[in-house]
N, C-alpha and C positions, 0 to 999 in steps of 0.2 A: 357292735364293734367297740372294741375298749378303749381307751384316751393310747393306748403305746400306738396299738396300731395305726389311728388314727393320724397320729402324730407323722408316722414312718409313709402313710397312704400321702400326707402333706408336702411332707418331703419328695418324698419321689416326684409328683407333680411340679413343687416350684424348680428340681432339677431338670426335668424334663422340657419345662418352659422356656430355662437359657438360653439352652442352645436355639430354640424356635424363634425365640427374638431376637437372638444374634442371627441367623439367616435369612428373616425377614429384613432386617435393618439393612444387611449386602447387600442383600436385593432389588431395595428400594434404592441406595446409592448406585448401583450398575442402572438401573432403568434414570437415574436420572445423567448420569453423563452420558450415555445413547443421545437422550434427548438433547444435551448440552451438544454433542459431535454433531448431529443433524443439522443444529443453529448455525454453529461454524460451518459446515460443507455449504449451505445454504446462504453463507456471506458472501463465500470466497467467490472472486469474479470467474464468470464461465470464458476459457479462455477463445480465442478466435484463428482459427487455421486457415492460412489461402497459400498457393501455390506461388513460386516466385515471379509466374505469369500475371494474375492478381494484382499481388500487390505494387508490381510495376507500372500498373493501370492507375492506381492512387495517392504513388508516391512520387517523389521529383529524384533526378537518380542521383542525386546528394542525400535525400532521405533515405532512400533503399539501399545505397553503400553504407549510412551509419547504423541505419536501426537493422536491416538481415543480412548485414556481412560485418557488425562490430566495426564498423570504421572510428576514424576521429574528425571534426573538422579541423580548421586550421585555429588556431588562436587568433582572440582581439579582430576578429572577421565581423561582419555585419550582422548578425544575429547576436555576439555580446556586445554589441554597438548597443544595438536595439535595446538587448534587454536594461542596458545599465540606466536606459531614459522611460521604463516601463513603469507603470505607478502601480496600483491596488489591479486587483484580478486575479487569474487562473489560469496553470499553465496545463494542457491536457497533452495526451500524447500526439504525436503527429499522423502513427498510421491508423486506430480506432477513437480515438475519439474522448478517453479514457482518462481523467482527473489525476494529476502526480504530484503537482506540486503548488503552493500561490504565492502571494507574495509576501505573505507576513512570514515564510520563511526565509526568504529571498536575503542575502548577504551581498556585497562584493568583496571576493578575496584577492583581485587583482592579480588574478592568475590565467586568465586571457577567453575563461568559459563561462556561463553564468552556474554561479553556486545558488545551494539552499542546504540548512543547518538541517531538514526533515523532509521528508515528503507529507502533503495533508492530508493525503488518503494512503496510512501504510500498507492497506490492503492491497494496495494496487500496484505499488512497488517491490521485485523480491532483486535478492542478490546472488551472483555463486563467483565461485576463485577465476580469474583470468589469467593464463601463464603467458600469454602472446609477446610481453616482452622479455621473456625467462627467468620472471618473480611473479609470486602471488601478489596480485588487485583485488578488491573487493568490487568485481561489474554491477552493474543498476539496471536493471531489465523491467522492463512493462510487463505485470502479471497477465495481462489481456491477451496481446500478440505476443509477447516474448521480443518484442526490440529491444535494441541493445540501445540505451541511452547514455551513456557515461562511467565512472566508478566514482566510492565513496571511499573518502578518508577519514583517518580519525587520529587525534593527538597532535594534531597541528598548531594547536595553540590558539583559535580562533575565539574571542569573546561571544561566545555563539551558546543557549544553555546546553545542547547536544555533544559541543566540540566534534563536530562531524562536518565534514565538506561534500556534498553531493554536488560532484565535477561535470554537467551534463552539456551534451549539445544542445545548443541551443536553435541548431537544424529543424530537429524532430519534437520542436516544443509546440504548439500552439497555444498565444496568449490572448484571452478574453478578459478586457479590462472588464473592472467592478461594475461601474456605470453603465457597461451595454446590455449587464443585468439587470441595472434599478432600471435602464429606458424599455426592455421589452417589458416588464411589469406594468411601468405608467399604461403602455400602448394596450393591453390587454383592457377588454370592456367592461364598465365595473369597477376598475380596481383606483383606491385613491391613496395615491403617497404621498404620505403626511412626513414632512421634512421633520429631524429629528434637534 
């Protein structure tokens, strides 16, 4: 084989290579966001379906007019009573059980409901448009069950880093101060908590 040919034999090859490494290289970015979608389906909470039978059985029917029929409560009622004197903790949902909010988001806007500037766990929180008073809302639904907890606002002006207002009943909250977490840890055998 001559040096031309040889040259033209080189060529053709490293042409031929391009393209191979360029469809390897796709292929290996498609195989890995598969894997990356997998991760995510595999976060997102598995939601919780019951019958309106059900859940009547484990909710107070104040909880089940606001979280499966979208109600509101009243404002400045005993539940923002409560929450305005609540310290450190976590507020979970009322019908599963289900982590949404705590306290280091926790604001008062003086607006008669207990607010929070985020949710802690965004996962656990989604939103969709509510027309029920013949304008778009932005609703607050529990990703779990799908209760209806409140709506969010935004642009209010709130010194808050989000400027977001999560307007939520505080019906369908359950709160677990911080402390009833450090005390079942002490209570566990074993374990020694070393004050900080």
């Amino acid at each position: 084989m001559n040096k031309r040919n040889f040259s033209l034999l080189l060529l053709f090859t490293s042409l031929l290579g391009i393209p191979v490494f360029v469809c390897y290289e796709i292929l290996n970015k498609l195989d890995a966001k598969s894997v990356n979608t997998t991760q995510v389906v595999q976060n997102k909470p598995q939601p919780i379906k019951k019958t309106p039978e059900e859940w009547k059985k484990v909710l107070t029917a104040e909880q089940y007019r606001i979280l499966r029929e979208a109600g509101t409560e009243a404002p400045n009622g005993k539940a923002y009573q409560e929450f305005k004197h609540q310290g450190a903790g976590t507020y979970f949902c009322a019908g599963c059980d289900t982590e949404l909010f705590s306290s280091k988001e926790k604001f008062d806007s003086r607006c008669g409901w207990p607010s929070f500037y985020d949710p802690s766990k965004a996962k656990n929180v989604t939103t969709t448009v509510d027309w029920h008073l013949g304008y778009p809302r932005t609703e607050v639904r529990c990703a779990v069950c799908d209760g209806h907890l409140g709506h969010v606002f935004t642009g209010e002006g709130f010194d808050t880093p989000t400027d977001k207002r999560y307007c939520i009943n505080g019906t369908v909250l359950k709160f677990v101060p911080a402390e009833a977490s450090v005390k079942s840890l002490k209570d566990k055998p074993g374990h020694t908590h070393k004050a900080k």
